[in-house]
C-alpha positions as CSV (number, residue, x, y, z in Angstrom):
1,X,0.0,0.0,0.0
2,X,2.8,2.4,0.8
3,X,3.2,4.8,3.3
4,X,1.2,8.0,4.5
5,X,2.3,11.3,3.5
6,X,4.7,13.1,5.7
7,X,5.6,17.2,5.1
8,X,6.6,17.8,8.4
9,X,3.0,19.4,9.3
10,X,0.0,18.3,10.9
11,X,-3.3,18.2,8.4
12,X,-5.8,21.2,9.4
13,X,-8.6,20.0,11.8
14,X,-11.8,21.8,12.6
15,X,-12.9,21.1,16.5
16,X,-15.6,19.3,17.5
17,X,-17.5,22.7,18.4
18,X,-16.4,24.4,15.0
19,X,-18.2,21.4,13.0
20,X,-21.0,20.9,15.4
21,X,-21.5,25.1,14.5
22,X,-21.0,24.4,10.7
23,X,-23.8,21.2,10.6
24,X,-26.3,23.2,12.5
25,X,-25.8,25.8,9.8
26,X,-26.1,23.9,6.6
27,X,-29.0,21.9,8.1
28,X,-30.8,25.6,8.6
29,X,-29.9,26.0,4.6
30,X,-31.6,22.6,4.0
31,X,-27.8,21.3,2.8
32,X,-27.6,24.2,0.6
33,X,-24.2,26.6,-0.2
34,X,-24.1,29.1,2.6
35,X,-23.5,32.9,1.1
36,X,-20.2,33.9,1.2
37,X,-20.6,36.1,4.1
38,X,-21.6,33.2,6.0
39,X,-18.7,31.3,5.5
40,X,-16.5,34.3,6.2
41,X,-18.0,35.8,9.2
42,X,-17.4,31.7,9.8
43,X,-13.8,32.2,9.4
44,X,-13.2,35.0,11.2
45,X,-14.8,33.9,14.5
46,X,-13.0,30.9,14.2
47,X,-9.8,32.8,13.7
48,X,-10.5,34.9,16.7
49,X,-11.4,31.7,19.0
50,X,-9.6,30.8,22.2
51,X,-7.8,27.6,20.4
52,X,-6.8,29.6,16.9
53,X,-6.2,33.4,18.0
54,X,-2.6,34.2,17.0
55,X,-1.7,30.9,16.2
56,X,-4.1,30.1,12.6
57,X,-5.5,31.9,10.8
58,X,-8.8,29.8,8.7
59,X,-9.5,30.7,5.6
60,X,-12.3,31.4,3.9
61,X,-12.3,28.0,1.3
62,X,-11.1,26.1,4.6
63,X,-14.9,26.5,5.7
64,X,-16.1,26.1,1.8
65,X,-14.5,23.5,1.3
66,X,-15.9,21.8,4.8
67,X,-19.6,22.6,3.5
68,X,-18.6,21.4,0.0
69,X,-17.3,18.0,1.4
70,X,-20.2,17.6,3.9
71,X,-22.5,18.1,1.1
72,X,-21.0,15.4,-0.8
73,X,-21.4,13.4,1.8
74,X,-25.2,13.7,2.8
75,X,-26.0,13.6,-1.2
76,X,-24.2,10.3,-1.3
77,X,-26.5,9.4,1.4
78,X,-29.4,10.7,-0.1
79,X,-29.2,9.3,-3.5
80,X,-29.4,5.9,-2.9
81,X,-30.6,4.2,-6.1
82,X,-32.8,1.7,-6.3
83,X,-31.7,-2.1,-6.4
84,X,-28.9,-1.3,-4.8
85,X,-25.8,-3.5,-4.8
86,X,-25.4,-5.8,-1.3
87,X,-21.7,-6.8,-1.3
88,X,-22.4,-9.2,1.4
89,X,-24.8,-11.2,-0.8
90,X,-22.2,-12.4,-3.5
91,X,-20.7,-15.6,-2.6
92,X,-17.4,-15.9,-0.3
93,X,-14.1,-16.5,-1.5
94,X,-14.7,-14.5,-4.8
95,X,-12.7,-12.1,-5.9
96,X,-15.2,-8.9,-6.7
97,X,-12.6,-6.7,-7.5
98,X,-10.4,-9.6,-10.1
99,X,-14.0,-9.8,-11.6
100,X,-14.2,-6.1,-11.7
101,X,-10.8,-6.0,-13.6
102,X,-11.9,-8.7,-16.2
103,X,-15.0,-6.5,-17.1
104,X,-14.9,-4.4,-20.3
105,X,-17.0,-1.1,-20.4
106,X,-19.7,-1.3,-22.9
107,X,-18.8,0.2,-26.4
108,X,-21.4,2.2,-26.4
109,X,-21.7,2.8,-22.7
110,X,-20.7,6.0,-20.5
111,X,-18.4,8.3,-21.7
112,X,-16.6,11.2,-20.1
113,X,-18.5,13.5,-20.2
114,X,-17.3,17.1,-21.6
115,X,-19.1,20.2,-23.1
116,X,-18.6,20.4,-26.6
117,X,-20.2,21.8,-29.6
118,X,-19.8,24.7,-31.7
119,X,-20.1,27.7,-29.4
120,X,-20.2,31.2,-31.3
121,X,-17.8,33.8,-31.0
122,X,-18.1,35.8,-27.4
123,X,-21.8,35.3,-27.3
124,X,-23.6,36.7,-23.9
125,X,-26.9,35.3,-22.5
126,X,-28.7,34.9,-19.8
127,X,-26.9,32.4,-16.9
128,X,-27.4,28.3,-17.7
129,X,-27.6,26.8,-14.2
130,X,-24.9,24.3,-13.7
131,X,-27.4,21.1,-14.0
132,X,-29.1,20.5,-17.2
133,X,-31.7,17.9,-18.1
134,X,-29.9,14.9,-20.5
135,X,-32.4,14.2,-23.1
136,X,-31.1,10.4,-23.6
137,X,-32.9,9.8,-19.9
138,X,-34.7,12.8,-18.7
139,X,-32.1,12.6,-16.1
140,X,-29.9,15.7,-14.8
141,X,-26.8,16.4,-15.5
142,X,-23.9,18.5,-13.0
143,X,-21.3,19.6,-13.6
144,X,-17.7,20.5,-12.4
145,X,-14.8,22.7,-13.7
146,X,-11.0,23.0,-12.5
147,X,-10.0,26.6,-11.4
148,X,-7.2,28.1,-12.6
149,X,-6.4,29.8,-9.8
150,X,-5.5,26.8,-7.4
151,X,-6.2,23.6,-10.1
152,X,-8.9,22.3,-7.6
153,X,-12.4,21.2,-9.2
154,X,-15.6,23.1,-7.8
155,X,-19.0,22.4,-8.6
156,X,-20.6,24.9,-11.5
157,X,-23.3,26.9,-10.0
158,X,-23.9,28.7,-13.4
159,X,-22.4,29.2,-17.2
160,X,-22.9,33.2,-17.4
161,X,-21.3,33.1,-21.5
162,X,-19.2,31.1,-23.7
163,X,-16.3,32.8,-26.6
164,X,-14.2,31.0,-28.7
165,X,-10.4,31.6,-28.9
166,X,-8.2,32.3,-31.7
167,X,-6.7,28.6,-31.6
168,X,-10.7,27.1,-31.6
169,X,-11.0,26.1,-27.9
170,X,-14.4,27.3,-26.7
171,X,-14.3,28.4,-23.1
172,X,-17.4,29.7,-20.9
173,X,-17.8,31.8,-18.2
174,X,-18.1,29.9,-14.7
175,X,-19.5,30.8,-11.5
176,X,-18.5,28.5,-8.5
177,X,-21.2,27.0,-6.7
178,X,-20.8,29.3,-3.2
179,X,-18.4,31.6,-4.6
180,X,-19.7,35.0,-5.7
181,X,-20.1,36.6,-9.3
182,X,-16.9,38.7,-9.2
183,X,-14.9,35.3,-8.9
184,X,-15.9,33.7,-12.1
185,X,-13.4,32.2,-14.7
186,X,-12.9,32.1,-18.3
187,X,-12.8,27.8,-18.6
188,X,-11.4,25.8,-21.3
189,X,-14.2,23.8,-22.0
190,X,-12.4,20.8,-23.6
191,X,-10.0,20.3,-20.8
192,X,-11.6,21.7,-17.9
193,X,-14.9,21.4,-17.6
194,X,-17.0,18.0,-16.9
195,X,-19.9,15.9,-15.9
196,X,-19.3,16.0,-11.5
197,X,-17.6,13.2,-10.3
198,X,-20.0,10.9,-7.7
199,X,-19.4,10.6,-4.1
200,X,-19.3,6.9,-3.4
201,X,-21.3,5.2,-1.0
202,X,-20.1,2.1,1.4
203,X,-20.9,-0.2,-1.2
204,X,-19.3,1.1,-4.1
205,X,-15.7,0.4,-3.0
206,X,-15.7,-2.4,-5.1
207,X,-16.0,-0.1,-8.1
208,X,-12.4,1.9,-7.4
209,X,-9.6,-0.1,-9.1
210,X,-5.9,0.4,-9.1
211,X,-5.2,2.8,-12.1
212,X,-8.7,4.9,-11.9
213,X,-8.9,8.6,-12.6
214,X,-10.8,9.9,-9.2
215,X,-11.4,13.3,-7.3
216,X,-9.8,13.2,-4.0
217,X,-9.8,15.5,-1.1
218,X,-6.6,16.5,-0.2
219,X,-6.3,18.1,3.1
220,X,-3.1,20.3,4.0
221,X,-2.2,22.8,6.6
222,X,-3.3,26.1,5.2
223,X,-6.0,24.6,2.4
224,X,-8.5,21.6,1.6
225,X,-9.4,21.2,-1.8
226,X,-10.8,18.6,-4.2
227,X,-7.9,17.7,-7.0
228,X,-7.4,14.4,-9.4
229,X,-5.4,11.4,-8.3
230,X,-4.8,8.5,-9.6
231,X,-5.8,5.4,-8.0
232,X,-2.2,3.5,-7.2
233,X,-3.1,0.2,-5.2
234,X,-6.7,-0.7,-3.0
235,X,-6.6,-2.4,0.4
236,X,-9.7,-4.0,0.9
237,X,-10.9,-4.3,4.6
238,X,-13.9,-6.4,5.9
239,X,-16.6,-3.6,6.1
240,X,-18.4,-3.3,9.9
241,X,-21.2,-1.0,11.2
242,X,-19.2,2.3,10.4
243,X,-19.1,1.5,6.7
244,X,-16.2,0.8,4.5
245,X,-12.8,0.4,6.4
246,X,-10.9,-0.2,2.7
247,X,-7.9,2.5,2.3
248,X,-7.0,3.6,-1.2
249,X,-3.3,4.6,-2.0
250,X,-3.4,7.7,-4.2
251,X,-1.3,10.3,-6.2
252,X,-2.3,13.4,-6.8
253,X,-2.1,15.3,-10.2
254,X,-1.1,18.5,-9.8
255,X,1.7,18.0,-6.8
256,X,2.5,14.0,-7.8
257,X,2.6,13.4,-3.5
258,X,0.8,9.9,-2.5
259,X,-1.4,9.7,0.1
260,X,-3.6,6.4,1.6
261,X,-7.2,7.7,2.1
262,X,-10.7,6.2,2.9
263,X,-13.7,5.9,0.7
264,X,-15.0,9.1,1.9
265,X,-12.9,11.2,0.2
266,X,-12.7,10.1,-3.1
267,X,-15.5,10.9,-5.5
268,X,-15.4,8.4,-8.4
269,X,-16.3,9.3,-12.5
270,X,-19.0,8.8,-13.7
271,X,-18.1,6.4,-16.7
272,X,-17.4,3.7,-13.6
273,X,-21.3,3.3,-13.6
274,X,-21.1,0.0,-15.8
275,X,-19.0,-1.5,-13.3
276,X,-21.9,-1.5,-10.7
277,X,-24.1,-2.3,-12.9
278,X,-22.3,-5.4,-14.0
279,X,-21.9,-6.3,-10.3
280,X,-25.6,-5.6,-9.5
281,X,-26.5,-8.2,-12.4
282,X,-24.0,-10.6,-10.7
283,X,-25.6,-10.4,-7.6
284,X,-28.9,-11.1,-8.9
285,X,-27.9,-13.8,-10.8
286,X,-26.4,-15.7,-7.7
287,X,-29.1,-14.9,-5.5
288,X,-31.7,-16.5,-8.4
289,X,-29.1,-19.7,-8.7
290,X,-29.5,-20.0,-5.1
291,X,-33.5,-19.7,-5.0
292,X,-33.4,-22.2,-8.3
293,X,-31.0,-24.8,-6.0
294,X,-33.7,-24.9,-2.8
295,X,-36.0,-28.6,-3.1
296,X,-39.6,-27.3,-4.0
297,X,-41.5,-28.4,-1.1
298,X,-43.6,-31.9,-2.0
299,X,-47.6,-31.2,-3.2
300,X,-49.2,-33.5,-1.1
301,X,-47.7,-33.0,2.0
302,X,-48.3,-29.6,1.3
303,X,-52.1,-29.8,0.9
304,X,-52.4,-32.6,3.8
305,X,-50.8,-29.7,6.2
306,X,-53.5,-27.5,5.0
307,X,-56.4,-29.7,5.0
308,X,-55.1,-30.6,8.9
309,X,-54.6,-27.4,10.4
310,X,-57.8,-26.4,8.6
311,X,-59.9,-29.2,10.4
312,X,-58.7,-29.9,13.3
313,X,-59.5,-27.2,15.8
314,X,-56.5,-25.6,18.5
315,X,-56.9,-26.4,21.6
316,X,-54.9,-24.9,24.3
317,X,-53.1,-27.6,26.5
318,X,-54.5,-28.8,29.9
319,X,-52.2,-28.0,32.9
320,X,-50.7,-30.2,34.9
321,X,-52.3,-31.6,38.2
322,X,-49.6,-30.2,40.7
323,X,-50.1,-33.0,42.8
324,X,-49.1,-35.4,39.8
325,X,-46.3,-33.1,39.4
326,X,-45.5,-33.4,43.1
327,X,-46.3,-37.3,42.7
328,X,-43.7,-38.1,40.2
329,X,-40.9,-36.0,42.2
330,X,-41.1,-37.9,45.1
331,X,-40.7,-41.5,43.6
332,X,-37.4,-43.2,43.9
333,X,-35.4,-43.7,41.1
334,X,-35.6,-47.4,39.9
335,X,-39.1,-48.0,42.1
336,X,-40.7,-49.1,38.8
């Protein structure tokens, strides 16, 4: 698996009264993005605090990035498909994640999913939320683009316009889900810009293989941001009553550090859906095998059972004389 990281700094932690503070907050906002002044008048109390005063200062995408990551989190929750896949339930000593490997995605199944098109020259309209309908399934599409600024991926809020550039590359203008208009960025649309990568749920460890493209929250000293890694090895751990205990050894794209991390911090790609579904049609298919390989109970026994408890009328059992009872204590053992 390798090694955890080591920079010679601790990882920045919020206290227990800091995040109790922070859920009470987002619940209030029925687990919607805070305004900015929230989050900063946020960051500046907590800067002030007993704990932090003179000694660190948070930042304001310290506490964005909290709400960002606990919203994953509670929409991972939430969005519990149905059918949905019971790792328990395939039978033991089988390699899921060796059958995982040996799967093929479907040539005409899920792609990466960019913006593309012909996009005139500079055109201005009115904002396109950042989730559009997909017309293939009436289903709705999010999206995510990498900032410039610090190459971490936020969720898109809203496409304000779209130009193209002298070498062809359309871009569009971005506004950051939480962040405010003034902070918007001109994205490569091509390269930057993308369908949002899934939180995974307990279950769906299975579907994170060595070599996999995934979003991972890296956590440092004076920032926590969502950037690419690259799946480098899996440890798979027996899974109890807090969820998955598998650790995944990552490396991070834009700094090339490793790091071992749980489940909860990586947000898979979409395109990995087949995998789940392949898995989900496995686990049916056992489950029927095992239903097929159960003896059919016989006919007439069954009807004579029927017939019987249909005729014969329940009758709630006599108790026992106590003096019998007292009778058959008292008799010597071999007096018969």
């Amino acid at each position: 698996m390798g090694r955890p990281p080591s920079n010679g700094s601790p990882a920045f932690r919020f206290n227990m009264a800091e995040v109790t503070e922070m859920e009470a907050i987002l619940l209030q906002h029925n687990v919607a993005m805070p305004s900015r002044h929230i989050l900063e008048d946020l960051a500046e109390k907590f800067s002030e605090s007993v704990e932090r005063k003179g000694k660190i200062v948070v930042q304001f995408k310290q506490i964005w990035n909290w709400f960002q990551n606990r919203r994953y989190a509670l929409r991972a929750r939430g969005n519990k498909a149905p059918g949905k896949l019971n790792v328990s339930s395939m039978p033991h000593g089988v390699d899921i994640t060796n059958q995982m490997r040996n799967v093929l995605p479907p040539s005409a199944g899920p792609k990466p999913t960019h913006m593309t098109g012909n996009l005139p020259v500079m055109t201005t309209a009115p904002s396109i939320p950042g989730v559009m309908r997909s017309g293939s399934d009436n289903s709705y599409l999010e999206f995510e683009a990498k900032s410039a600024r610090d190459g971490a991926w936020y969720d898109v809020q809203d496409f304000l316009a779209h130009r193209n550039l002298e070498t062809g590359d359309p871009e569009v203008q971005v506004r950051f889900a939480g962040f405010e208009v003034e902070e918007c960025e001109w994205i490569n649309v091509k390269k930057h810009v993308r369908q949002r990568s899934l939180p995974c749920e307990a279950s769906e460890c299975v579907a994170v293989l060595a070599g996999d493209l995934v979003l991972c929250f890296q956590e440092g000293k004076d920032q926590a941001l969502y950037f690419d890694a690259k799946v480098l090895d899996a440890q798979r751990r027996r899974h109890d009553v807090r969820g998955c205990r598998c650790r995944f050894l990552v490396r991070y794209s834009h700094d090339q550090t490793e790091e071992i991390v749980p489940l909860r911090k990586i947000c898979r790609r979409p395109e990995t859906d087949y995998r789940l579904q392949q898995l989900h049609s496995a686990a049916n298919d056992f489950a029927n095998s095992n239903q097929l390989q159960k003896p059919a109970p016989d006919a007439a026994a069954t009807t004579l059972l029927q017939q019987s408890s249909a005729s014969v009328p329940i009758v709630p059992p006599e108790l026992k004389d106590p003096s019998l009872t007292s009778a058959s204590a008292t008799v010597p053992a071999g007096s018969a």
